[in-house]
C-alpha positions in Angstrom: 12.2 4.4 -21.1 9.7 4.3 -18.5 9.8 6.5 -15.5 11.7 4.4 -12.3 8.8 3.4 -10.1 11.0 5.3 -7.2 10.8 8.5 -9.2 7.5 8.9 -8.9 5.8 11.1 -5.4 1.8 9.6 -4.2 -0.4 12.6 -3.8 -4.1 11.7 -2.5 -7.5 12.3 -1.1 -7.7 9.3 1.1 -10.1 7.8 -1.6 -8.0 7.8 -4.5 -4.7 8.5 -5.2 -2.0 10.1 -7.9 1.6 8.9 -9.1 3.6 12.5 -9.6 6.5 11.7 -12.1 9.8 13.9 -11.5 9.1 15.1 -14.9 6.1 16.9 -13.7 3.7 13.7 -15.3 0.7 12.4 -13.5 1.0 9.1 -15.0 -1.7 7.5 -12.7 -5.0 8.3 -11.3 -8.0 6.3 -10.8 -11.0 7.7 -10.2 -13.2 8.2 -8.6 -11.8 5.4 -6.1 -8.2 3.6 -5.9 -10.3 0.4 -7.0 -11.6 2.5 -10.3 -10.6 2.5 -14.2 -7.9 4.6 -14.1 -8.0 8.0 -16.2 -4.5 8.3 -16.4 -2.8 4.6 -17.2 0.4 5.8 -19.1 2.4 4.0 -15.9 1.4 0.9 -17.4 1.4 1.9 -21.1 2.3 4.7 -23.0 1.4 8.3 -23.3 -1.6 7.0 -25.3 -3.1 5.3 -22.8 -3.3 9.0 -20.5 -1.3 11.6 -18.9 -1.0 15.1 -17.4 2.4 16.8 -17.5 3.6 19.9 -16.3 6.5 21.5 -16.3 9.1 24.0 -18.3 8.3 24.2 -22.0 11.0 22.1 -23.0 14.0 23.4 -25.1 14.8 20.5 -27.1 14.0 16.2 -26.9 13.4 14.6 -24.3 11.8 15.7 -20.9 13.5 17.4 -17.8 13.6 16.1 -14.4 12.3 18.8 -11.7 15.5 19.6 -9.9 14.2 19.5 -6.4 10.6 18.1 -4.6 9.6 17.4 -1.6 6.3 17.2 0.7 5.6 20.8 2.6 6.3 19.5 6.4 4.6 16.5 7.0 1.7 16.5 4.3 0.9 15.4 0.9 0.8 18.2 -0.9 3.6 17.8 -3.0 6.6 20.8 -4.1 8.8 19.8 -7.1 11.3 22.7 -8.2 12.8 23.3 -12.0 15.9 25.5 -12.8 15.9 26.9 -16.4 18.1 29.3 -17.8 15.3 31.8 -17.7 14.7 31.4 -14.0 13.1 28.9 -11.3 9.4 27.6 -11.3 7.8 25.6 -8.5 4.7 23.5 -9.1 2.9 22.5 -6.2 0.4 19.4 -6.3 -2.6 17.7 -4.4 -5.5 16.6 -4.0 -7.9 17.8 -1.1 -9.4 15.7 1.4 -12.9 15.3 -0.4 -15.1 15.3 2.2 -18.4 16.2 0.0 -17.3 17.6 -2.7 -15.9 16.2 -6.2 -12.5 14.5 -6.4 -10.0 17.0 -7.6 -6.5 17.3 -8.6 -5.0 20.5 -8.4 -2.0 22.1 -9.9 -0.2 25.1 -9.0 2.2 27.0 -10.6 4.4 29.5 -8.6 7.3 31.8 -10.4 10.6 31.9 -8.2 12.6 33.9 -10.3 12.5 35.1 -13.7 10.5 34.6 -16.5 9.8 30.6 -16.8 7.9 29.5 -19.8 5.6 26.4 -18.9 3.6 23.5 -20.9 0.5 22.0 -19.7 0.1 18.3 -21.6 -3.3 17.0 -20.2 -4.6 13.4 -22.1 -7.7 12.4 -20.6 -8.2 8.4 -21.4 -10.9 6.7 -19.6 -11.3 2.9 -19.0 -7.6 2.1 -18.7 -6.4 4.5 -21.4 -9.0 2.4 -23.7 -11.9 5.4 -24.0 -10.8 8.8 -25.8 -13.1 11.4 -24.5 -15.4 14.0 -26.2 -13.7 16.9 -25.0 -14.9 20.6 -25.6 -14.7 23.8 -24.0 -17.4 25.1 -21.7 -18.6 28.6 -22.3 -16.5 31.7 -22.4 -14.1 33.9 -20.6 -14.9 35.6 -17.5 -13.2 38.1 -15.2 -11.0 36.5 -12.6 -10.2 32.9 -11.2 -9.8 29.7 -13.1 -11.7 31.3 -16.2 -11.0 28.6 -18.8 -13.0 25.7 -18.6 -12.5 22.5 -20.6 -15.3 19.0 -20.1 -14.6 15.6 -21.1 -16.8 13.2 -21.4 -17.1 9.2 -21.8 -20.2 7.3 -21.1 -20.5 7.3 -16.9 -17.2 9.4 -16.4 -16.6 13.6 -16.8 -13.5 15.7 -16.1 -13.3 19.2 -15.6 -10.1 21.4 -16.3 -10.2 25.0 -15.1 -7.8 27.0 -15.5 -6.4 30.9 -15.8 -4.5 29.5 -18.8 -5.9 29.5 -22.3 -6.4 26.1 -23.2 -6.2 24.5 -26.8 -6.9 21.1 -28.4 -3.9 19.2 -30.6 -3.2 15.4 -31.4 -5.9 14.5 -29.1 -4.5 16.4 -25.8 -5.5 19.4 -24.3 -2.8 22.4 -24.1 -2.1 25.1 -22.1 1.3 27.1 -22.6 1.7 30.4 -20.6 4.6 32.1 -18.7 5.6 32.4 -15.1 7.3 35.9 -13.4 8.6 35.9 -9.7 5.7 35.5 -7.4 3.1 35.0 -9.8 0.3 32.1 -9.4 -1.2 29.7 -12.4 -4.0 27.3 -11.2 -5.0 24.3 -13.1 -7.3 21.9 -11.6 -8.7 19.0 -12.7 -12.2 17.4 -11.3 -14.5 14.2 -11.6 -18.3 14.0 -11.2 -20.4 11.1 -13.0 -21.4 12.6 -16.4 -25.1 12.8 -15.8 -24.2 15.8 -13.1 -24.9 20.0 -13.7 -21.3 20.7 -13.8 -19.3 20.9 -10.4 -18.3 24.2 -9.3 -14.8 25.7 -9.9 -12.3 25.3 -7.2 -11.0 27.9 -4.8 -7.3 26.2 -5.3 -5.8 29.0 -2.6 -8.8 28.0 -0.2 -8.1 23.8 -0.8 -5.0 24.0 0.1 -4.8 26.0 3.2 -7.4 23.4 3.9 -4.9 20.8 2.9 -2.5 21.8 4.8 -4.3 22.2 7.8 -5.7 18.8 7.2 -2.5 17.4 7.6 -0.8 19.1 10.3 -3.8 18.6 12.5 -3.4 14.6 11.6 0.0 14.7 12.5 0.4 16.3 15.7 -2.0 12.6 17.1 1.4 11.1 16.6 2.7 10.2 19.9 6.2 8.7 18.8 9.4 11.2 18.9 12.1 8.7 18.7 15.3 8.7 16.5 13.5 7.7 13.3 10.6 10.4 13.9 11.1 11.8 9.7 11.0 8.1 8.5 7.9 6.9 10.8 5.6 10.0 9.9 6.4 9.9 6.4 5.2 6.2 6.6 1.9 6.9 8.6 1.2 9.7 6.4 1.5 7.2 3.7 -0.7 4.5 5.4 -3.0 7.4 6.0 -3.5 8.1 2.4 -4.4 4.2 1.3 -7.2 4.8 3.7 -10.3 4.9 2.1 -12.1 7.7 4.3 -16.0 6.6 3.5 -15.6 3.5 5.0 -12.2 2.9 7.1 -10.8 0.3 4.5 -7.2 0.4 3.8 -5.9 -0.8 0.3 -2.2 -2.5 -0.1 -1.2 -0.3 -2.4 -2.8 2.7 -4.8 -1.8 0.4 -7.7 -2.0 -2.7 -10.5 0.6 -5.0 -11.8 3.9 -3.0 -11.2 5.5 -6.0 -11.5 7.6 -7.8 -9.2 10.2 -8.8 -11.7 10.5 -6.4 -14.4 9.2 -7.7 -17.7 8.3 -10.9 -15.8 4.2 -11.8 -15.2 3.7 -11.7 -11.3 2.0 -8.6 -11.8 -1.1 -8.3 -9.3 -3.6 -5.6 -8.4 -3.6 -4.6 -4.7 -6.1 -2.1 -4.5 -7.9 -3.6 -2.4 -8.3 -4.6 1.4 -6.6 -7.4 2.5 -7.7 -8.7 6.1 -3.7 -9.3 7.2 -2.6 -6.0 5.7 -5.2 -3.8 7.1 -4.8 -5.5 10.6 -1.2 -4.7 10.8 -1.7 -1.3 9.2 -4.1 -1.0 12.3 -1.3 -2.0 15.0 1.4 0.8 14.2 -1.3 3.1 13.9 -3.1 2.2 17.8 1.1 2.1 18.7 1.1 5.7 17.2 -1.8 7.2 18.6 -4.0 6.8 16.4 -7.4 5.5 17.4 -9.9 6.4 15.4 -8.3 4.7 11.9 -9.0 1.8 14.4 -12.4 2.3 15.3 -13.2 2.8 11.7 -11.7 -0.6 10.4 -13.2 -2.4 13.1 -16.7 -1.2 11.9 -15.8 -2.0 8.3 -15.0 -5.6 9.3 -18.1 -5.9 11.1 -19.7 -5.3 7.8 -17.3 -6.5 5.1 -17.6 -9.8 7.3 -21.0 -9.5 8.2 -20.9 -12.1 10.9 -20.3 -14.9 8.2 -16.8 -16.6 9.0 -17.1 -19.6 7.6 -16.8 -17.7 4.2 -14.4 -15.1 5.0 -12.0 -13.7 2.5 -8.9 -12.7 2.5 -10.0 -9.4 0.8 -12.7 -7.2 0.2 -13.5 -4.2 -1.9 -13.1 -0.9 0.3 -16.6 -0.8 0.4 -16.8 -4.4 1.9 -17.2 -5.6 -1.6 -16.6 -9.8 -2.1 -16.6 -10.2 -6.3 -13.1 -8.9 -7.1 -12.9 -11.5 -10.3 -9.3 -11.1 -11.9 -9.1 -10.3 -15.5 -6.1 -9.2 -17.7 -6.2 -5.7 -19.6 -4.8 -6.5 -23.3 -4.5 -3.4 -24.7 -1.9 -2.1 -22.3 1.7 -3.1 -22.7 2.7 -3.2 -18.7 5.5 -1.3 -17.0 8.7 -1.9 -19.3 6.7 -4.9 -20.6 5.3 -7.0 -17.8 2.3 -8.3 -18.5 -0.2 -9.3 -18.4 -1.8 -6.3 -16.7 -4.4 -7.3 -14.1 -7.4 -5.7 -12.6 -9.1 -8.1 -10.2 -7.3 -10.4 -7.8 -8.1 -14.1 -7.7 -6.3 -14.6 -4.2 -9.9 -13.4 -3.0 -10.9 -17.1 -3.3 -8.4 -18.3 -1.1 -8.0 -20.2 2.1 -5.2 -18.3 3.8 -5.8 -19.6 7.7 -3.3 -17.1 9.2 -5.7 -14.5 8.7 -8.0 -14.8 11.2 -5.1 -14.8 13.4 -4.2 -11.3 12.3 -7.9 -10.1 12.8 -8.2 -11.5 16.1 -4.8 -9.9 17.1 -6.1 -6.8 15.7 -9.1 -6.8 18.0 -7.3 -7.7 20.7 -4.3 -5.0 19.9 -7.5 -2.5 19.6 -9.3 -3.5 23.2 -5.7 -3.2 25.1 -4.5 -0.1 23.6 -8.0 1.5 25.1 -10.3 2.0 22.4 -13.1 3.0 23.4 -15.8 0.8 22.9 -18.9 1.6 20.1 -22.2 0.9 20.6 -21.7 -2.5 18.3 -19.2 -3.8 20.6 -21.3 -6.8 21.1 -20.7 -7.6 17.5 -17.3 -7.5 17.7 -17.5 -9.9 20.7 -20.1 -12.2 18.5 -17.5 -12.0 15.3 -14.7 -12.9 17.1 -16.9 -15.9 18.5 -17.7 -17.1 15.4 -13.8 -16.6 13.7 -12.3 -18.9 16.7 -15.1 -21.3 16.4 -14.8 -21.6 12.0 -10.9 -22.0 13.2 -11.3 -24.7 16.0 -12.9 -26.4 13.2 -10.6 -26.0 9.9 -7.2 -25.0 11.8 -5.6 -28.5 10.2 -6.5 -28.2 7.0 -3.9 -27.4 4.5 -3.9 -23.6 3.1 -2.4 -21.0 0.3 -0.6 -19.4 3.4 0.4 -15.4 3.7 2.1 -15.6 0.5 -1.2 -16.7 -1.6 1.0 -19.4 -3.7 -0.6 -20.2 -6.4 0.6 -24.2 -6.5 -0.3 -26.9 -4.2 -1.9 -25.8 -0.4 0.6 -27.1 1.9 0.5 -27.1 6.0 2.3 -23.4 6.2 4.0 -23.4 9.5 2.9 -19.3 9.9 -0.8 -20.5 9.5 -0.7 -22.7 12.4 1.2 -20.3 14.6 -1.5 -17.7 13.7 -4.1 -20.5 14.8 -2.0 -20.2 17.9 -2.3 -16.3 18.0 -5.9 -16.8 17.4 -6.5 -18.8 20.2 -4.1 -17.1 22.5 -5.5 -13.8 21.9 -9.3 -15.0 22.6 -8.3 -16.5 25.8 -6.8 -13.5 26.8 -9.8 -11.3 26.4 -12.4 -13.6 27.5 -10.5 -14.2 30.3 -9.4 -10.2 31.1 -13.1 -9.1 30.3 -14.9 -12.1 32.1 -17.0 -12.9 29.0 -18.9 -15.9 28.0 -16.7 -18.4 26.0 -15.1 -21.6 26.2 -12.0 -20.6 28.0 -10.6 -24.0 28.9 -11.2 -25.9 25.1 -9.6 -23.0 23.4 -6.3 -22.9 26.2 -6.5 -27.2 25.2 -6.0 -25.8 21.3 -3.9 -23.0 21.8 -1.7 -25.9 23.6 -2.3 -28.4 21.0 -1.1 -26.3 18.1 2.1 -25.1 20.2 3.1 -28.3 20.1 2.3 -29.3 16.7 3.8 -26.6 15.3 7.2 -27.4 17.4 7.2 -30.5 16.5 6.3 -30.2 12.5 7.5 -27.4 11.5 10.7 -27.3 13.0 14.1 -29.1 11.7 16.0 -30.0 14.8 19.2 -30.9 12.7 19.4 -27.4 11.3 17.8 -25.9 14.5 15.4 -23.8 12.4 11.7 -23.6 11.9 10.3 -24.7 7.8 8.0 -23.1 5.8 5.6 -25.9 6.0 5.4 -29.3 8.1 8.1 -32.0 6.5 9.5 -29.6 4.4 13.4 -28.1 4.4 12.7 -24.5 2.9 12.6 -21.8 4.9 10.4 -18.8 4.3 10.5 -15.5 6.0 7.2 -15.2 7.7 8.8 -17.5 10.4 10.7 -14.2 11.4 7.1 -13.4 13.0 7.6 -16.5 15.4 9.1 -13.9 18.2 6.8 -10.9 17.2 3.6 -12.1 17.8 5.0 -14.2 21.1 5.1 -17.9 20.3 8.4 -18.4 21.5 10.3 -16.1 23.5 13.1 -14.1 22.0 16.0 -16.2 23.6 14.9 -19.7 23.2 17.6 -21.4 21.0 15.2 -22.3 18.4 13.8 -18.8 17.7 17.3 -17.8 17.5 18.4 -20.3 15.0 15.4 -19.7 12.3 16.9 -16.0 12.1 20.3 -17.5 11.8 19.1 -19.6 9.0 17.1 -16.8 7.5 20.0 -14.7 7.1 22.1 -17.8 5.8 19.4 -19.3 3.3 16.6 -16.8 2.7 19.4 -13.1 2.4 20.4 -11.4 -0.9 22.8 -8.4 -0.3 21.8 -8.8 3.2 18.1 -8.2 2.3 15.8 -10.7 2.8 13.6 -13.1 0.2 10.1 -14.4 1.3 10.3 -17.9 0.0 12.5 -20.0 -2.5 11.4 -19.2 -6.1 11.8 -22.0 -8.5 10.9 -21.5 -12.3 8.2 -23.8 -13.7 10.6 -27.0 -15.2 13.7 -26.8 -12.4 11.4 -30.2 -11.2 12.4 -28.9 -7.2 10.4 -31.1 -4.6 10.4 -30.2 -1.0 10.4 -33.4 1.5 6.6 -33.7 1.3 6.6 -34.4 -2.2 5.3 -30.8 -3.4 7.0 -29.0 -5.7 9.3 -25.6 -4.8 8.0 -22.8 -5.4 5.0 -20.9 -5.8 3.1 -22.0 -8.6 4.6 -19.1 -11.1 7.4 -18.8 -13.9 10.1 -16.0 -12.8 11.5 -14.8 -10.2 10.9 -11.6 -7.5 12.9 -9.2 -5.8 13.7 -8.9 -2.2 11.0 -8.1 0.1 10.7 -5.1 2.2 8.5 -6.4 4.5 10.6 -9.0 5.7 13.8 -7.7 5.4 12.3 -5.0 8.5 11.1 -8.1 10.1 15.0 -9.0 10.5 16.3 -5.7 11.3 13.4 -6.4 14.2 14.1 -9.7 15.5 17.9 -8.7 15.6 16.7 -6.8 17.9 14.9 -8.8 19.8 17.3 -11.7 20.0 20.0 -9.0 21.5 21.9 -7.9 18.3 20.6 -4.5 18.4 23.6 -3.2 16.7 23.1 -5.1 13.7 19.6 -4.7 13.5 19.9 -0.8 13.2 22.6 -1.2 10.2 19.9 -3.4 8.5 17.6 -0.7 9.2 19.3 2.2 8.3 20.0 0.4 4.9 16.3 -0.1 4.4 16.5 3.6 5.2 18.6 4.4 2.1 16.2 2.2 -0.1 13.2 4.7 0.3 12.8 7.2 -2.7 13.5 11.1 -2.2 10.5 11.8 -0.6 10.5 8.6 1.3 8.4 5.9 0.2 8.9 2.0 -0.7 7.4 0.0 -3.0 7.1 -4.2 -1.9 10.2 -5.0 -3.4 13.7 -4.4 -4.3 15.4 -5.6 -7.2 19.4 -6.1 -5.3 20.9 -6.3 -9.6 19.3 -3.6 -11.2 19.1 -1.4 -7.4 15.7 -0.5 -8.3 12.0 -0.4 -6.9 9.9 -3.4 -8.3 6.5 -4.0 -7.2 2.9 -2.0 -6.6 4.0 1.2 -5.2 3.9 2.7 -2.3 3.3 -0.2 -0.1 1.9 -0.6 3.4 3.0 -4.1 3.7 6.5 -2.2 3.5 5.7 0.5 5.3 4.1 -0.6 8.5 6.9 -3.0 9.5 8.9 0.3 9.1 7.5 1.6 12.0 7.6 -1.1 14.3 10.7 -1.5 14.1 11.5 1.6 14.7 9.6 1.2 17.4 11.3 -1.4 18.7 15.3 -0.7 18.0 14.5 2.8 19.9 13.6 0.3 22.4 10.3 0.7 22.7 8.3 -2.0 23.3 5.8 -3.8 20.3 2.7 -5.1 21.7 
C-alpha cells in the first residue's frame, strides 16, 4: 500500500523540498530545485525508483509508523517520535536555508530512553528513479564528526552521505545500522553538488540547525496576525514560505507531480512551477500578514519572467522566469496507487486564461496600498501594468481556458470577464490615486462595459445565480470570488443567490466542487452548445480552495456562524502537522491531489482573516 498523501510532513530549503513519510521514508526529493528530476521518486513508484528511511530496526514485516511528530514551534524542522519496547528514539529532520552552500538534507537521531536499535535504508535513484548511481565510499575513518563518507554519482548529479554510522552497500542500497542510548546524537546527512565539483564540505548538523531554527523564528515573529486561528494561519504561511524559491522570489503550486486528483484516475499534473494567479494570491495574505519583502521579490520576478511582453504572457513560468515547460509523461513509473500517466511538464503554459492579468494587476495594486516601498524599477512596474491593461482592452472578449485550464472547448468564463473588471478597476484606481499618465476615462468606459456584460450574460435571473460561462446553466465555484474581489457588494440579492446555488448545486458533504465533471461519452451539453465538462475522463475530489472561499462569503453575506462551522471543518481536514493537499476525496476521506498546496492554503488565511472580522482588501 502506498503511504496516505496526508501522512507525509514537507521539510525544505525554500528551493527544493522533501516528503517525510510517518514511517521515517523520504519518499520525495528533487534536486537541486522543486522543478528538478527527483532523486527520491518512490511517492510515485516503488522503493525501486528511490528512498531514504529511517527509523527503528524493525522486529518483524512490515514498517512502523513513528508514534508522535510534529514541527519544533513554528519551523520546518521536523520531530517524529518512535516507542519500542527497548526505549524511545526521536529523529529530527531538515533541510537548511541554502543560502551559498550545497542543498542538504539532514538527519538526526536523538536517544530518549533506552537502548533503541535503528536502520538507515538510503536508495539513491537519479532521473525519476530511472538512473542507479555509482556509489562508493570516499576515503577512510577519521577522528570525530560525520566520519563515514559515501558519493554517488550519475552523469550531471552527486550525493554525499556523511555519517558517524558505518555505512555498507546491499541489494543496491546503502546501509547504516547502529544503536541509540538516552541522550546520545547520530548525524546523517545527505548533500547535492553537480558531479564535476571537489567534493562539498561535511556538514556541521548541530551548527545548521540552530541556524534553522533561528531562521525560522526570526521569519515568524513579521507576522502581524494574532487572531483566533493564529496555529492554523502560521502553519500555512510557513508552508507558503517554503514553495518560495529564494533565488528569485517565484512561488511554485505545489513541491510536487501528478498526485492525482482522483486516485488511480489520469488528471495527474505537475505544479512545480509558478502560476501568475497562484503566486499573486500567495502575495495578498502574505502583504495582509506582514510580509513585504516576499512581495517585493515577486514583483521583481514578474518584471523579468514577463519581461515587458504581454501580449505573450503565460500563465506560468519556471521559478527562474523560464517559458518552455513542454509536458511529457514518465513511463517507467507506475503513479501513486496507479494513476498515471505521471507528468513532468505542464501544457496549461500555452494557454489563454484572461483572468490572470486580473490577478497580477490586483497583485500590484494589493502591493502599492499595503505600502511597499517602492524599488528603483518602479517605473517598470508602472510600464508593465500599461502594457497588461492595454493587451486586455484588446482581447478581454475573446473566449478563454478560464482559472480551471479545461482542456475542452474555450468558452466565455464569467470569472475571466469579472477579472477584466478587476483589471480595469484596479488601474483606474492607481492612476487616478498616484496621478499618473494613462487613459483614465476609456478604461472607467470598460470597467463599465464589462460590469454590465457580465450582469447581463453571465447571470440566470430565473435561478438568481451567476453561470460559469455566458448562456450556460452550470455553475462553477470561482463565481464565489464575485464578492471578494468587489464586483458586487456583499448584500446585493444576486451575489447572495450564486452562494445559495453554490451550496445547493456545486456542495458534496458540505464541501465544495469547482465545476460539473462529466466523463467523456455522458454526451452533457450546456445551453451554448458545448459540451459539460472539462475535456477529461474521471472525476476529482472536492476542492479546498473553494470550499474556504464559502466558509468566506458566508461571511460576508452575514452568516458568520455558518461560515466558521465550514471553517473549522476544513480545519479537521489538514494532516497532523497541518497541511492540505488541493483536494479531498468526501468517499474514501482522504487527501488527493499535489501536496501541500498554496492554492489551499492561502484561502485559509483569508478567511481567517476575515471570520475574525478583519477586513480582506
Amino acid at each position: 500500500m502506498a503511504t496516505l498523501i496526508e501522512d507525509y510532513a514537507l521539510i525544505g530549503d525554500m528551493q527544493t523540498a522533501a516528503l517525510v513519510a510517518r514511517d521515517g521514508s523520504v519518499d520525495w526529493l528533487c534536486l537541486p530545485r522543486f522543478d528538478s528530476p527527483a532523486v527520491f521518486a518512490g511517492l510515485l513508484g516503488t522503493d525501486d525508483h528511490g528512498f531514504w528511511r529511517l527509523a527503528p530496526a524493525a522486529r518483524g514485516p512490515g514498517r512502523t509508523a513513528a508514534a508522535r511528530r510534529r514541527y519544533r514551534g513554528d519551523s520546518l524542522v521536523l520531530e517524529s517520535e518512535w516507542d519500542t519496547p527497548e526505549g524511545t528514539v526521536r529523529v529530527i529532520d531538515f533541510m537548511p536555508p541554502r543560502r551559498h552552500a550545497a542543498p542538504c538534507l539532514v538527519r538526526i537521531v536523538e536517544g530518549v530512553t533506552g537502548r533503541v536499535r535503528m536502520s538507515s535504508a538510503l536508495r539513491m535513484r537519479f532521473s525519476y528513479g530511472r538512473v542507479v548511481p555509482w556509489v562508493r565510499r570516499e576515503g577512510g575513518r577519521c577522528a570525530g564528526g560525520l566520519a563515514d563518507r559515501t558519493v554517488a554519482v550519475a552523469g550531471p548529479d552527486s550525493l554525499w552521505l556523511d555519517t558517524e554510522a558505518e555505512t555498507y552497500g546491499s541489494d543496491l542500497t546503502t546501509h547504516a545500522d547502529f544503536t541509540v542510548t538516552a541522550g546520545r546524537r547520530v548525524t546523517l546527512a545527505l548533500s547535492w553538488q553537480p558531479s564535476h565539483l571537489a567534493a562539498p564540505p561535511r556538514p556541521d548538523a548541530h551548527r545548521l540547525l540552530c541556524d534553522t531554527e533561528r531562521f525560522w523564528a526570526d521569519w515568524i515573529a513579521q507576522c502581524s496576525y494574532t487572531g483566533r486561528w493564529r496555529e492554523a494561519v502560521v502553519r500555512s504561511l510557513i508552508t507558503l514560505k517554503a514553495l518560495t524559491y529564494a533565488p528569485t522570489g517565484g512561488i511554485v503550486a505545489a513541491p510536487t507531480t501528478s498526485l492525482p486528483e482522483e486516485l488511480g484516475g489520469v488528471r495527474n499534473w505537475d505544479y512545480r512551477y509558478t502560476w501568475l494567479r497562484d503566486a499573486a494570491i500567495t502575495l495578498g495574505a502574505l502583504l495582509r500578514t506582514g510580509y513585504r519583502e516576499e512581495a517585493r521579490r515577486w514583483r521583481e520576478w514578474l518584471l523579468r519572467a514577463v519581461a515587458g511582453d504581454a501580449q505573450n504572457l503565460q500563465i506560468m513560468y519556471g521559478v527562474a522566469g523560464e517559458r518552455e515547460l513542454a509536458e511529457s509523461e514518465l513511463g517507467w513509473l507506475p503513479g501513486y496507487e496507479g494513476s498515471r500517466p505521471v507528468r513532468i511538464g505542464n501544457g496549461a503554459a500555452d494557454q489563454l486564461q484572461l483572468d490572470v492579468y486580473g490577478e497580477v494587476v490586483d497583485a500590484l495594486w494589493l502591493g502599492q496600498t499595503s505600502g511597499l516601498t517602492p524599488d528603483v524599477r518602479d517605473d517598470s512596474t508602472h510600464i508593465l501594468q500599461m502594457k497588461l491593461m492595454n493587451h486586455l482592452e484588446s482581447n478581454w472578449q475573446e473566449p478563454d481556458e478560464g482559472i480551471w485550464e479545461v482542456r475542452g472547448p474555450r468558452r466565455h468564463f464569467t470569472h475571466s470577464k469579472v477579472m477584466t473588471w478587476v483589471a480595469a478597476d484596479r488601474t483606474v484606481r492607481r492612476l487616478s490615486r498616484l496621478g499618473l499618465d494613462g487613459p483614465v476615462s476609456r478604461w472607467r468606459a470598460l470597467r463599465d462595459e464589462v460590469h454590465r456584460e457580465v450582469c447581463a450574460k453571465g447571470y440566470d435571473a430565473d435561478r438568481n445565480t451567476f453561470t460559469q460561462s455566458y448562456g450556460s446553466r452550470e455553475l462553477d465555484a470561482s463565481l464565489l470570488l464575485i464578492p471578494q474581489v468587489g464586483f458586487l457588494p456583499p448584500d446585493d440579492p444576486r451575489v447572495i443567490g450564486t452562494v445559495e446555488a453554490v451550496q445547493r448545486e456545486l456542495c458534496e458533504d458540505g464541501f465544495v466542487r469547482r465545476y460539473p465533471v462529466a466523463d467523456e461519452g455522458d454526451g452533457l451539453f450546456d445551453g451554448t452548445g458545448l459540451p459539460v465538462g472539462d475535456g477529461l475522463p474521471g472525476g476529482e475530489g472536492v476542492f479546498l480552495a473553494c470550499s474556504f472561499w464559502l466558509a468566506h462569503d458566508l461571511a460576508l453575506i452575514g452568516r458568520p456562524a455558518e461560515g466558521r462551522r465550514l471553517f473549522e471543518r476544513l480545519l479537521a481536514l489538514r494532516n497532523d502537522v497541518g497541511l492540505l493537499a488541493e483536494e479531498w476525496d468526501t468517499a474514501r476521506q482522504r487527501q488527493v491531489g499535489n501536496f501541500p498546496q498554496a492554492f489551499s492554503h492561502v484561502p485559509l488565511i483569508d478567511a481567517a482573516l476575515r471570520l475574525g472580522g478583519r477586513p480582506v482588501l
